[in-house]
C-alpha positions as CSV (number, residue, x, y, z in Angstrom):
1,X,51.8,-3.8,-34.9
2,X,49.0,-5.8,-36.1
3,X,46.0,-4.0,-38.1
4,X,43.8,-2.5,-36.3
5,X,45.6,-2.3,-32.7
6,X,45.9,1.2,-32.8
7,X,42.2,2.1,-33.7
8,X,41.4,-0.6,-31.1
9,X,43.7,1.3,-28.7
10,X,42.0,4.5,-29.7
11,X,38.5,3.4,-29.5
12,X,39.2,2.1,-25.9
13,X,40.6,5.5,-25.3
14,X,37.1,6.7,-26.2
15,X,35.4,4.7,-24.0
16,X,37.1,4.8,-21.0
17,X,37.2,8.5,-21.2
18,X,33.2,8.5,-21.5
19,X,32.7,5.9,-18.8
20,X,34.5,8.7,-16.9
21,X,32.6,11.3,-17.9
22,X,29.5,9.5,-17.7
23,X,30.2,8.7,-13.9
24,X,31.0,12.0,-13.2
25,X,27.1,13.3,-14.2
26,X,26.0,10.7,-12.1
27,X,27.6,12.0,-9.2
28,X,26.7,15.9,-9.6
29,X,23.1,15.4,-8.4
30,X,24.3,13.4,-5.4
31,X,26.9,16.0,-4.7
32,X,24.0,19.0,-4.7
33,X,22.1,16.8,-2.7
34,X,24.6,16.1,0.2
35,X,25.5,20.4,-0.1
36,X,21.9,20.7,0.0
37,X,21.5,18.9,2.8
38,X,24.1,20.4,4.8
39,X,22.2,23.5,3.8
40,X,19.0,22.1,5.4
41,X,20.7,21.0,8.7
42,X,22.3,24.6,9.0
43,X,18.8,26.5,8.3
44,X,16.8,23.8,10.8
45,X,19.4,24.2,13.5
46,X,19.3,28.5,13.2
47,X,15.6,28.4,13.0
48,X,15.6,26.0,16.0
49,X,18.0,28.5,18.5
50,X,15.6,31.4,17.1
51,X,12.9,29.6,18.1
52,X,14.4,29.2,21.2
53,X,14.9,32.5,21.7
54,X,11.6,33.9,21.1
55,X,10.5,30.9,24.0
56,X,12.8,32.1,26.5
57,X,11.4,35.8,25.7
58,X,7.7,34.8,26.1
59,X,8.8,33.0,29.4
60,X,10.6,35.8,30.9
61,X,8.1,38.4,29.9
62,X,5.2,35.8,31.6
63,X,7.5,35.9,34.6
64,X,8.0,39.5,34.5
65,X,4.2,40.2,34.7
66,X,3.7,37.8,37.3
67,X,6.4,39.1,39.3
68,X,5.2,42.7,39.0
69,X,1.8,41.2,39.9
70,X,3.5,39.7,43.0
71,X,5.2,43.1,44.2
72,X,2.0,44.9,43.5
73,X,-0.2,43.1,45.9
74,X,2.6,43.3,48.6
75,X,2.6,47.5,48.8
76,X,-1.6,46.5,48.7
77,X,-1.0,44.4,51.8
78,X,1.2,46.8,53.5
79,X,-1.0,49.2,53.1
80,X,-3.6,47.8,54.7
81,X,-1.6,46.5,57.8
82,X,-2.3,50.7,58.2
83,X,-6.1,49.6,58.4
84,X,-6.0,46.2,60.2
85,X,-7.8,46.5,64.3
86,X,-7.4,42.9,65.1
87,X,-4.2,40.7,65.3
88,X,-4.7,37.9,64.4
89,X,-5.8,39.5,61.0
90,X,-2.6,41.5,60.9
91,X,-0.9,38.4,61.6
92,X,-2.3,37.2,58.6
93,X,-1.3,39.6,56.4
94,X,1.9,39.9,57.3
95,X,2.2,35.6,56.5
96,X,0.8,36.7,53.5
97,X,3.6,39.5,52.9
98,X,6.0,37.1,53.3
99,X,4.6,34.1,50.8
100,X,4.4,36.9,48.6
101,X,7.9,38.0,48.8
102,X,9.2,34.8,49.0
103,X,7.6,34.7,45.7
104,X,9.2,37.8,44.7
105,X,12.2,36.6,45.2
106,X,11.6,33.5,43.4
107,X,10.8,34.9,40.2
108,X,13.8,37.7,40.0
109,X,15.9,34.4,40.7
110,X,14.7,32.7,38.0
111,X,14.0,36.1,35.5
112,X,17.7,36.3,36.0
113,X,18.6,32.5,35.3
114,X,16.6,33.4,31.9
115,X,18.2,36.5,30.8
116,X,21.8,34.5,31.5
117,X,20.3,31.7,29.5
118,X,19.3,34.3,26.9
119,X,22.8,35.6,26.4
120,X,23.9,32.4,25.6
121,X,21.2,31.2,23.8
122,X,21.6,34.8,21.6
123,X,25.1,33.4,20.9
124,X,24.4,30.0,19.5
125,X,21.9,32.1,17.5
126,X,24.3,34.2,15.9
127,X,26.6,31.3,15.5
128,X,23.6,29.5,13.8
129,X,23.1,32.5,11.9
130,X,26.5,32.7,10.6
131,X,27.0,28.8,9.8
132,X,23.5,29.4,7.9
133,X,24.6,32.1,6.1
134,X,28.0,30.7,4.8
135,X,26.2,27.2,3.9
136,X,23.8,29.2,2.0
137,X,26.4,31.0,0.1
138,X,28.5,28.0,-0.5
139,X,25.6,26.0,-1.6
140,X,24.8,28.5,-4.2
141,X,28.1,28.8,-5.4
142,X,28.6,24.9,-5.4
143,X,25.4,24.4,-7.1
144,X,26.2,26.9,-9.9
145,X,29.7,25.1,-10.1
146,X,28.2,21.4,-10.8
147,X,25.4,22.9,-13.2
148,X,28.5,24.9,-15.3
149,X,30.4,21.8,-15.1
150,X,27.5,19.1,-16.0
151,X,26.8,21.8,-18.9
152,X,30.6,21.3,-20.1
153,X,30.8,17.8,-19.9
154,X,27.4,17.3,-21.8
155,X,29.2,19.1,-24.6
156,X,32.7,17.4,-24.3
157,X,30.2,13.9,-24.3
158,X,28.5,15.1,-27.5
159,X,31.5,15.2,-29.3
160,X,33.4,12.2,-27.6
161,X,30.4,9.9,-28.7
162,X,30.5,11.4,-32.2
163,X,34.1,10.3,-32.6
164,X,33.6,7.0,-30.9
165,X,31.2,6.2,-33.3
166,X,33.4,7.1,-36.0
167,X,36.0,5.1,-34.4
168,X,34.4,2.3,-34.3
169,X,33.2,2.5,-37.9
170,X,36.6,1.8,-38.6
171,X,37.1,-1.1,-37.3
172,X,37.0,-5.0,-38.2
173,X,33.1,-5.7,-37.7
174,X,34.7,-8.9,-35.8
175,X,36.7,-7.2,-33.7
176,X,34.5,-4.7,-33.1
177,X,32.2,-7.2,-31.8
178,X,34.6,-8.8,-29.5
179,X,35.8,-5.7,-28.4
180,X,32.3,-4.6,-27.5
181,X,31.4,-8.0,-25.7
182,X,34.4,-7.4,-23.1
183,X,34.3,-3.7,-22.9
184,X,30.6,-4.4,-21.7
185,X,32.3,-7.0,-19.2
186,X,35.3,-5.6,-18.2
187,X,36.7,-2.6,-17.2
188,X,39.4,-2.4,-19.9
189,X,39.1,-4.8,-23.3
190,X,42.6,-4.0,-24.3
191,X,45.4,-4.5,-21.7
192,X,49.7,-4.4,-22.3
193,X,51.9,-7.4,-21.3
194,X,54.4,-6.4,-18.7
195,X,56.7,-8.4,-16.6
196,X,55.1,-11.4,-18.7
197,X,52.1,-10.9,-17.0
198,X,48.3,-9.9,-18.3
199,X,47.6,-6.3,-16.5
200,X,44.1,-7.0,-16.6
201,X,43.7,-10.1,-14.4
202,X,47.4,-10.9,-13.8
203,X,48.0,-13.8,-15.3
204,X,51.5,-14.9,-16.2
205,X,51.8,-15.9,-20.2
206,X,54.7,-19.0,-21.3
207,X,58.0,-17.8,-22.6
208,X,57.1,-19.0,-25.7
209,X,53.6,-17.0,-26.0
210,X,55.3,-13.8,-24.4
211,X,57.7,-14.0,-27.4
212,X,55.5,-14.4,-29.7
213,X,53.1,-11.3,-28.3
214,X,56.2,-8.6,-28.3
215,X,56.1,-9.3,-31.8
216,X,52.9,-7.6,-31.6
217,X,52.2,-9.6,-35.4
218,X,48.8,-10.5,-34.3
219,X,46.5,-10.4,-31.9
220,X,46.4,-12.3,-28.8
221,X,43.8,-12.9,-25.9
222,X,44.5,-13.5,-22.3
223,X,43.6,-17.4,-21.4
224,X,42.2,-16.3,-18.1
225,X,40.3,-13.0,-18.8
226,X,39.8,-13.5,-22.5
227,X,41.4,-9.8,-22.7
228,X,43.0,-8.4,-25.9
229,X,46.8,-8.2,-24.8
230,X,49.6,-5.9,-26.7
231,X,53.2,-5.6,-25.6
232,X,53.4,-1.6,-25.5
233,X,57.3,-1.5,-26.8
């Protein structure tokens, strides 16, 4: 194995381990934000059905009023038929009677359509309630997760960068140089030889440079992705 292989393998070990890591805190915030905002959706839609509730309450009770209103000035109305000398003004009345039981009957029609509405609109409330609740509960639990997680990988960063850097004090200021130009361009800097091939880019090598790389005597680049290639034994 040529010198410094296995520190370069090691440093790139580092890295890619850190790059993981790295992406990993990027994505907690994103991932509270998406529970939060399932959160958010869930308390909108149960406020929205409460809301809804309270509506269809006002309503009925506006009805209910108006309907015992409606019933009151019917017993005045039939009480004064008692009273009434001429026809045509008991005539009248009695048309009167009837528009107001026709609106009577109107309104207990339609008081009833809302307490049926009510029933169902006080299940999608407690359904809304519960989806609320759970959301809440797993958003607080999922939050608490990610921030006990991004507090362990802050730590397990500290001390990955601490021995990168003393990893890459070790190395060939050259070939720490080139190693640094294509980890900064590429995914991977270092890559094995298999099937004759370069895994980074898939390139197929001669026969004659293949032979020579399993020696692993020195170090070799890919022509194509300007990789560091090593045949891993």
């Amino acid at each position: 194995m040529w010198v410094g292989l296995d520190k370069l393998l090691e440093l790139q070990k580092l890295d890619l381990t850190i790059a993981r890591l790295d992406a990993e805190v990027r994505a907690i915030p994103q991932t509270i934000e998406t529970v939060e905002g399932r959160l958010a959706k869930a308390r909108q839609e149960f406020e929205e059905a409460t809301e809804q509730v309270g509506h269809l309450q006002k309503e009925r009770r506006a009805k209910e009023r108006e309907l015992e209103e409606a019933n009151q000035n019917i017993k005045k109305k039939q009480t004064r038929l008692y009273e009434i000398k001429t026809n045509e003004e008991y005539t009248a009345v009695l048309k009167e009677i009837e528009v107001l039981k026709a609106k009577s009957s109107k309104l207990e029609t339609e008081i009833l359509e809302q307490m049926e509405q009510g029933d169902v609109t006080a299940k999608t409330v407690t359904e809304a309630e519960r989806v609320f609740r759970a959301e809440q509960a797993g958003c607080e639990k999922e939050r608490q997760d990610k921030e006990a997680r991004l507090a362990a990988i802050q730590k397990e960063l500290a001390d990955l960068q601490t021995a990168q850097k003393g990893q890459a004090s070790r190395l060939d200021a050259e070939l720490l140089k080139l190693y640094t130009r294509l980890i900064r361009n590429r995914d991977v800097a270092v890559v094995p030889v298999m099937d004759s091939s370069c895994q980074g880019c898939g390139m197929a090598l001669t026969p004659q440079a293949y032979a020579e790389l399993r020696r692993n005597d020195r170090m070799f680049t890919c022509a194509s992705c300007s990789r560091i290639l090593y045949f891993p034994g």
